[in-house]
LOVEX-532265 format. One record per residue (C-alpha): x, y, z. Coordinates in nm, 4 decimals. Example, Ala and Ser with C-alpha at 12.3 -4.5 7.8 and 13.67 -1.06 7.14 Angstrom:
2
ZARO       px       py       pz
ZARO   1.2300  -0.4500   0.7800
ZARO   1.3670  -0.1060   0.7140
END
This chain:
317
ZARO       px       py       pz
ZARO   1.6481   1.5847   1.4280
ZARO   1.5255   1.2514   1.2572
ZARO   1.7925   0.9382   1.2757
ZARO   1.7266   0.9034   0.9321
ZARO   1.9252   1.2300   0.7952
ZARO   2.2416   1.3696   0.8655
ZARO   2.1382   1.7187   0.7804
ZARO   2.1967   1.9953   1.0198
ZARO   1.9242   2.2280   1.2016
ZARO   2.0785   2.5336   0.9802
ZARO   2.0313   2.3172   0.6356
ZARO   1.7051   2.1774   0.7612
ZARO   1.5580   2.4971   0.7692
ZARO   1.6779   2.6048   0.4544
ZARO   1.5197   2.2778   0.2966
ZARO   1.1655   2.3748   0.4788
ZARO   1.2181   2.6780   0.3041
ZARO   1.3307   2.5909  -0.0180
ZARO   1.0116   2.3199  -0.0384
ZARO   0.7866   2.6080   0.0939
ZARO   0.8258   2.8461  -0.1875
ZARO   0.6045   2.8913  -0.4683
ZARO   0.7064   2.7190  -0.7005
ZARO   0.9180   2.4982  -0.4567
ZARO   1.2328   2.3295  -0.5109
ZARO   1.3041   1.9865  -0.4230
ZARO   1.6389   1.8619  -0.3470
ZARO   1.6995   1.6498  -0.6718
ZARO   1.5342   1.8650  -0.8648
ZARO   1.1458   1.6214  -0.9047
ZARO   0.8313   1.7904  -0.9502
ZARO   0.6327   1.7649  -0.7066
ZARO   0.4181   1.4928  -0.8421
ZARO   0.7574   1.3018  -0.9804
ZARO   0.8717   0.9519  -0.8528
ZARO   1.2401   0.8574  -0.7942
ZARO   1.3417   0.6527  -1.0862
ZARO   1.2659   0.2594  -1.0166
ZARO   1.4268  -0.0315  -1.1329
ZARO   1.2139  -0.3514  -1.1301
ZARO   1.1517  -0.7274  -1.2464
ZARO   0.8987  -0.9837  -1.2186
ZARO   0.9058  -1.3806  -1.1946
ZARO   1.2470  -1.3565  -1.0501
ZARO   1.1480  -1.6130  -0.7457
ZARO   1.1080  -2.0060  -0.9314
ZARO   0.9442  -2.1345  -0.6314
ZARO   0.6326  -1.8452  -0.5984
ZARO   0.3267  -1.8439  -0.8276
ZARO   0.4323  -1.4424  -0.8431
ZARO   0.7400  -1.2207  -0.7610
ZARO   0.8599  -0.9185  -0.8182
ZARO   1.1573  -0.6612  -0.7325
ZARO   1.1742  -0.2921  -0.7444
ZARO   1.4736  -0.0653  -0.6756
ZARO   1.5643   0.2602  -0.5845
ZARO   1.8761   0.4319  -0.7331
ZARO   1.9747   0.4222  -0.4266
ZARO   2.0222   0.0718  -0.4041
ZARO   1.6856   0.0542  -0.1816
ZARO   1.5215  -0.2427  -0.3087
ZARO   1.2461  -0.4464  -0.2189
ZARO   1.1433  -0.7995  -0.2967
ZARO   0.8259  -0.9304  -0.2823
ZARO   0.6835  -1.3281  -0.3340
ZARO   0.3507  -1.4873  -0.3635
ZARO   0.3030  -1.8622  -0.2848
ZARO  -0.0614  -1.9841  -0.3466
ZARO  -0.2074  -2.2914  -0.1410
ZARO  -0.4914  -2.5393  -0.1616
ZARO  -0.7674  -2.4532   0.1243
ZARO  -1.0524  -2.6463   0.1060
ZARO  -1.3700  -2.4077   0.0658
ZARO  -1.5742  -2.3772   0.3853
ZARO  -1.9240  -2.4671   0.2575
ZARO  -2.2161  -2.2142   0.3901
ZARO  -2.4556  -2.5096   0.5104
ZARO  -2.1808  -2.5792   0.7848
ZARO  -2.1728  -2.2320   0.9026
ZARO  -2.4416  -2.2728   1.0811
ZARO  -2.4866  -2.5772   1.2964
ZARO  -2.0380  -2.4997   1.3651
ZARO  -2.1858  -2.1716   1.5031
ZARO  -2.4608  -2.2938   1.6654
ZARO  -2.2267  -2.5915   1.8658
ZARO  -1.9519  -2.3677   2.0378
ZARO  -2.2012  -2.2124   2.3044
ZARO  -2.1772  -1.8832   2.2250
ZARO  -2.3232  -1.6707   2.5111
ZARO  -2.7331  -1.5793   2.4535
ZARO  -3.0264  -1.7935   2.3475
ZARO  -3.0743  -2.0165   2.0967
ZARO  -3.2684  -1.7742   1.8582
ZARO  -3.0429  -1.5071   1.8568
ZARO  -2.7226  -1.7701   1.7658
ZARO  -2.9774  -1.8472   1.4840
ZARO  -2.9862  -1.5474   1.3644
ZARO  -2.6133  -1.4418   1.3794
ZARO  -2.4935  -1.7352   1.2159
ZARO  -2.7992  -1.6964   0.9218
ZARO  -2.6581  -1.3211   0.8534
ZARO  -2.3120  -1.4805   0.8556
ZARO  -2.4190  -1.7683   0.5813
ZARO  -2.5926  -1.4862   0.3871
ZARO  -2.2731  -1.2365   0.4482
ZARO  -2.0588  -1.5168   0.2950
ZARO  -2.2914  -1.6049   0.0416
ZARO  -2.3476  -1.2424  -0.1201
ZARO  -1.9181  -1.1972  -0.0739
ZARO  -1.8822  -1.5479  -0.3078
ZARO  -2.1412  -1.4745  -0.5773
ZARO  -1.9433  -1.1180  -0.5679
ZARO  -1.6262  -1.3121  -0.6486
ZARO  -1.4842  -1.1797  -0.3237
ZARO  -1.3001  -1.4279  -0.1054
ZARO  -1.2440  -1.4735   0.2570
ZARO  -0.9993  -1.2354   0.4865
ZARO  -0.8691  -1.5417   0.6313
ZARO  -0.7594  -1.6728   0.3202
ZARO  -0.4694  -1.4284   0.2771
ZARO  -0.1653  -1.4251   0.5255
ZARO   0.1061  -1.1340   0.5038
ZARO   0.4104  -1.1503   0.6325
ZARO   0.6966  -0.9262   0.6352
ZARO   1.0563  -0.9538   0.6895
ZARO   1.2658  -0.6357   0.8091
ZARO   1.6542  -0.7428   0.8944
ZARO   1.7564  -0.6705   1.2061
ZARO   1.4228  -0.7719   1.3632
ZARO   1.3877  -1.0781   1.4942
ZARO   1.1204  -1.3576   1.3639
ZARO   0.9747  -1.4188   1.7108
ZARO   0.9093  -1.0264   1.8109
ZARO   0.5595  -0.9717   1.8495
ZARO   0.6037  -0.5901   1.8464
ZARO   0.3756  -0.4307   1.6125
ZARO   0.5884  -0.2011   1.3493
ZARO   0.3623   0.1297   1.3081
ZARO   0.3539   0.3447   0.9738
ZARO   0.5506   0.6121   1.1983
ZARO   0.8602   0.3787   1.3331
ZARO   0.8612   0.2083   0.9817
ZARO   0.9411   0.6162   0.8530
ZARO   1.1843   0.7070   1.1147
ZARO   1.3681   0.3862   1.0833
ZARO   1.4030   0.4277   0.6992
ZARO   1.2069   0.1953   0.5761
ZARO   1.0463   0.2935   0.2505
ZARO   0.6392   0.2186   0.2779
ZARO   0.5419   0.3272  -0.1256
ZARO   0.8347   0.0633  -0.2306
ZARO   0.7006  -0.2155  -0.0317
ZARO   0.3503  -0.1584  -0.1538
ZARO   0.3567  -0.0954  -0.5329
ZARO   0.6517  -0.4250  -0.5316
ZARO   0.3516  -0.5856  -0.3462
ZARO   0.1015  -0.4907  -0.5987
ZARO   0.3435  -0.5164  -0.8577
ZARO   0.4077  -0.9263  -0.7802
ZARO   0.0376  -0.9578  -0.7218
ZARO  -0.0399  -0.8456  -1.0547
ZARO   0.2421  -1.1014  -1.1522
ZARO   0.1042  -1.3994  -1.0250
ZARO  -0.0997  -1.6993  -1.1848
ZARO  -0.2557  -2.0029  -1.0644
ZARO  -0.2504  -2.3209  -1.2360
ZARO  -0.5631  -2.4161  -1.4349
ZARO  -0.7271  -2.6664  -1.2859
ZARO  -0.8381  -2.9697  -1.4493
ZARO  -1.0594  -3.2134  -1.2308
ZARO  -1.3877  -3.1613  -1.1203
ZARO  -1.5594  -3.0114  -0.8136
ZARO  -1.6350  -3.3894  -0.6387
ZARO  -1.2773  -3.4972  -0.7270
ZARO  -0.9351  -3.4555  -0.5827
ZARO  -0.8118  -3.1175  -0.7095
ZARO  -0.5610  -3.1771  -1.0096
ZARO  -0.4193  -2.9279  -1.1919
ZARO  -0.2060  -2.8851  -1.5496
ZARO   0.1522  -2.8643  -1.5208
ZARO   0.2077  -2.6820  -1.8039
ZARO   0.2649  -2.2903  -1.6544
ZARO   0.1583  -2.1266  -1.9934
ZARO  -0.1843  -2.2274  -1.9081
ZARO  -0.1231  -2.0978  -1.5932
ZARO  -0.4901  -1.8213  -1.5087
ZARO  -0.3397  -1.5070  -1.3875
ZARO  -0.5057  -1.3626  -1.0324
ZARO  -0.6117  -1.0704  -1.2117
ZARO  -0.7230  -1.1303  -1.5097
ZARO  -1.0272  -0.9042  -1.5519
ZARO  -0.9682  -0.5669  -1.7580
ZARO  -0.9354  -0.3036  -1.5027
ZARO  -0.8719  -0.5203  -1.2042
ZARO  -0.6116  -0.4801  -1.0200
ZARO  -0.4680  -0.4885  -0.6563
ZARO  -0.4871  -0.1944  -0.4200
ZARO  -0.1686   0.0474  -0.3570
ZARO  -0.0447   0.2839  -0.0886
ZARO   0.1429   0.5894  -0.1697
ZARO   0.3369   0.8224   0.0238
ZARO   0.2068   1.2021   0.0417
ZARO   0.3521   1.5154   0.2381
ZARO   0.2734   1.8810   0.2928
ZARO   0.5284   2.1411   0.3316
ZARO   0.3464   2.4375   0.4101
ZARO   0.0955   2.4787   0.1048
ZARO   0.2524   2.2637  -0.1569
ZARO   0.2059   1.9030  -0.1596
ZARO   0.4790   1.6448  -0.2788
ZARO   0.5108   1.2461  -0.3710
ZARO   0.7395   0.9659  -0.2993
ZARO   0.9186   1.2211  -0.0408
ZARO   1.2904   1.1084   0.0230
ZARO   1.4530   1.1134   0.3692
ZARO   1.5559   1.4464   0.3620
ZARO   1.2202   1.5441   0.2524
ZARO   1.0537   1.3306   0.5533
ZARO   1.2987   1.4988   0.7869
ZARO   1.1182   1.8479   0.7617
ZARO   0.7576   1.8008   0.5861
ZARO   0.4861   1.9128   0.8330
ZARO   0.2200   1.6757   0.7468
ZARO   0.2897   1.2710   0.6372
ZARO   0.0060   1.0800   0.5178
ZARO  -0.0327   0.7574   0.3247
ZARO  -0.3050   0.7023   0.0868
ZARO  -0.4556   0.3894  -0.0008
ZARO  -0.6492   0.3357  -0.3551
ZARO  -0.7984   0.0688  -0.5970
ZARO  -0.9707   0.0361  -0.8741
ZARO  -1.3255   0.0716  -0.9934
ZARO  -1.5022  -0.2165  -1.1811
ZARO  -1.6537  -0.2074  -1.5138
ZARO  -1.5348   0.0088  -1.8231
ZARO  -1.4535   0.3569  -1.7801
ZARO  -1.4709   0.6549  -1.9811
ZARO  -1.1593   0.7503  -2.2235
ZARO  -0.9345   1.0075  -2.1926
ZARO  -0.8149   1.3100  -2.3780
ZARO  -0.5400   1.0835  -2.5001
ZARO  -0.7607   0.8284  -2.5838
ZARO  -0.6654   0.5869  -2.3655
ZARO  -0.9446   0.4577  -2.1694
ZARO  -0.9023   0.5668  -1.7586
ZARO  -0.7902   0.3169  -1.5141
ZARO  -1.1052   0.4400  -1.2570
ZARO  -0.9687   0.5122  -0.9241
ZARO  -1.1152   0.5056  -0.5648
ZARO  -1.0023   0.5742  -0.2448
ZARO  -0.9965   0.2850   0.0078
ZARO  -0.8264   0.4306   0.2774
ZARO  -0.6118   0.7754   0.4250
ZARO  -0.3904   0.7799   0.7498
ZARO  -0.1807   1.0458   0.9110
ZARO   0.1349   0.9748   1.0296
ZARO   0.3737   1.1439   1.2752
ZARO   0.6134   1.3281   1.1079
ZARO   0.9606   1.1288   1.2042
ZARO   1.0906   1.4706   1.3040
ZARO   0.8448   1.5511   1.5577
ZARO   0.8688   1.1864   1.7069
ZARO   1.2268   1.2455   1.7015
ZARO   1.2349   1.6097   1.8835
ZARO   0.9561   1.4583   2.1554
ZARO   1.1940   1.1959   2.2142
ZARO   1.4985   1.4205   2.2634
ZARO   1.2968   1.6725   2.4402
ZARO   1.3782   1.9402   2.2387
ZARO   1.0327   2.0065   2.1170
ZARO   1.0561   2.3519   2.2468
ZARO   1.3654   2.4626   2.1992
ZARO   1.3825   2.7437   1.9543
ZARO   1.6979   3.0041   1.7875
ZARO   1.7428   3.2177   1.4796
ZARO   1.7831   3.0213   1.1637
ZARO   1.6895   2.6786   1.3265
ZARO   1.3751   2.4488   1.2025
ZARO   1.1947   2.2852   1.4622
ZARO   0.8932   1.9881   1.4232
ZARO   0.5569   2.1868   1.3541
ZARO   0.2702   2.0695   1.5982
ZARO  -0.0646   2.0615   1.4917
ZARO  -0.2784   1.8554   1.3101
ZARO  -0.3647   1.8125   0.8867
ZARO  -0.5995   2.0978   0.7012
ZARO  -0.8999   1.9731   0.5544
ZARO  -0.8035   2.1757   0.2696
ZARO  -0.4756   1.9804   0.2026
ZARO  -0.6271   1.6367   0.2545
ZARO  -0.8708   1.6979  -0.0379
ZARO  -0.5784   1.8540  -0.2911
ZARO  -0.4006   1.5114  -0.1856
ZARO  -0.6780   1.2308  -0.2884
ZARO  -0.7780   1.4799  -0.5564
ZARO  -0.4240   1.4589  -0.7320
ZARO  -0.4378   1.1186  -0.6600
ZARO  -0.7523   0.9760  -0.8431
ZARO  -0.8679   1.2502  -1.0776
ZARO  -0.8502   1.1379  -1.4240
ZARO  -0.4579   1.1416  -1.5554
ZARO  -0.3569   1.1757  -1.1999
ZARO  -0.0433   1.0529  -1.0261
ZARO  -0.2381   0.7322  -0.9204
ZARO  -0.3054   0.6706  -1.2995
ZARO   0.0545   0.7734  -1.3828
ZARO   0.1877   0.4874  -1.1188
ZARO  -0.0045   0.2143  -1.2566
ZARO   0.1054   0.2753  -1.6092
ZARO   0.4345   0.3343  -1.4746
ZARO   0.4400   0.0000  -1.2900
ZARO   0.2959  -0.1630  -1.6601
ZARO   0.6185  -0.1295  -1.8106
ZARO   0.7784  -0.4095  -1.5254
ZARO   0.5336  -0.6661  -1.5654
ZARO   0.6597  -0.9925  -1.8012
ZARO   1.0247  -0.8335  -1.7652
END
């Protein structure tokens, strides 16, 4: 069974079952589309442009800071002849060419308002691992170790929606100054509707489909994926409630390895089998499933609309 639960094979399967039923009963008693309840806090870090804390019940928490730096704009006449002068491999005309489509690439991303991916570094801190390990941590070992993937990213998008840049007050040939005084401070996102992306945490149990899953939960769902979403620019159309939508989209959707069936391939116990005992399912994710899951997620009113307005309530407190 999965490290992370201290449930037996016996109450295992009579979780499976419970959370297989129609309708199907979770452990603490959620809906299926209900989030643990979160406890949370911005601008709690003096020294970041942006923090922000969120907190399980539990005691789980997360906190999450974001420190903004001067970089000095790479301008697109460089590109270029820099290209051009570290000998790629091929002739001269098709360097030219590359490094034109690169200029142009950069150019259409800037008039866009769309930055560089170099200009953003992420790093994360997990205790017990140490600073210089280069090992990779996966979705999967991040699950089976505990660690709780929708917390880190909606405290992530939560501090990024938190943070603000100081105006600045010289002009483009000068040193860059800027105004000490923080109320004046520009938030990042300041457009209506803009907002940072967010990854939540989706399982299948059989037919029924569930959110924010807890440990237990994790230990016998028989599908784990994690979907990615942002938002869509420009005004969108209201809502029964008459407030106007938030406008999702889907940026991204990855499987994940159930922690129970890394766990029993571990152990070797894959194929053991008995009366009234749950083993790890094996196969892959239905079509059919995948579509219910980024439908609930980014229809209109749907649970990615309910976590944004959920995660409203934090910011400025």
């Amino acid at each position: 069974m999965p490290p992370s639960t201290l449930l037996s094979p016996p109450e295992l399967a009579y979780l499976h079952s419970s959370l297989s039923i129609a309708p199907p009963i979770r452990p603490d008693g959620r809906a299926p589309t209900s989030f643990r309840p979160l406890v949370g806090e911005t601008d709690l870090l003096p020294t970041t442009n942006g923090s922000a804390r969120l907190c399980f019940a539990d005691g789980t928490e997360a906190i999450v800071g974001v420190k903004a730096e001067i970089e000095q704009t790479v301008e697109a006449s460089n590109t270029a002849s820099t290209s051009l002068s570290q000998g790629h491999d091929g002739d001269e005309d098709t360097r030219m060419y590359s490094a034109e489509e690169d200029v142009e690439e950069q150019r259409r991303a800037l008039a866009k308002g769309m930055g560089q991916d170099w200009w953003i570094e992420v790093t994360v801190d997990i205790p017990g691992e140490r600073d210089d390990d280069g090992m990779v941590l996966f979705l999967a070992q991040m699950l089976q170790e505990g660690y709780p993937l929708p917390l880190l990213s909606l405290t992530t998008h939560l501090a990024l929606l938190a943070t603000r840049l100081p105006a600045p007050i010289s002009r483009t040939d000068e040193d860059p100054l800027f105004n000490d005084d923080w109320d004046a401070a520009q938030p990042l996102y300041e457009s209506p509707g803009s907002r940072p992306p967010f990854t939540l945490l989706v399982i299948s149990v059989a037919d029924n489909i569930f959110f924010d899953p807890s440990k237990e939960e994790l230990a016998v769902a028989d599908a784990v994926c994690a979907v990615t979403v942002g938002t869509l620019q420009g005004p969108q159309p209201t809502g029964n409630n008459g407030d106007e939508n938030v406008g999702l989209r889907l940026l991204s959707l990855r499987s994940i390895d159930p922690p129970a069936r890394i766990a029993a391939a571990a152990s070797g116990t894959e194929d053991e089998d008995g009366e009234g005992m749950w083993k790890a399912p094996r196969g892959g994710l239905k079509r059919a499933i995948i579509g219910r899951m980024v439908k609930m997620v980014l229809e209109p009113g749907g649970v990615g609309e309910e976590v944004m307005r959920g995660l409203d309530g934090f910011r400025g407190g």
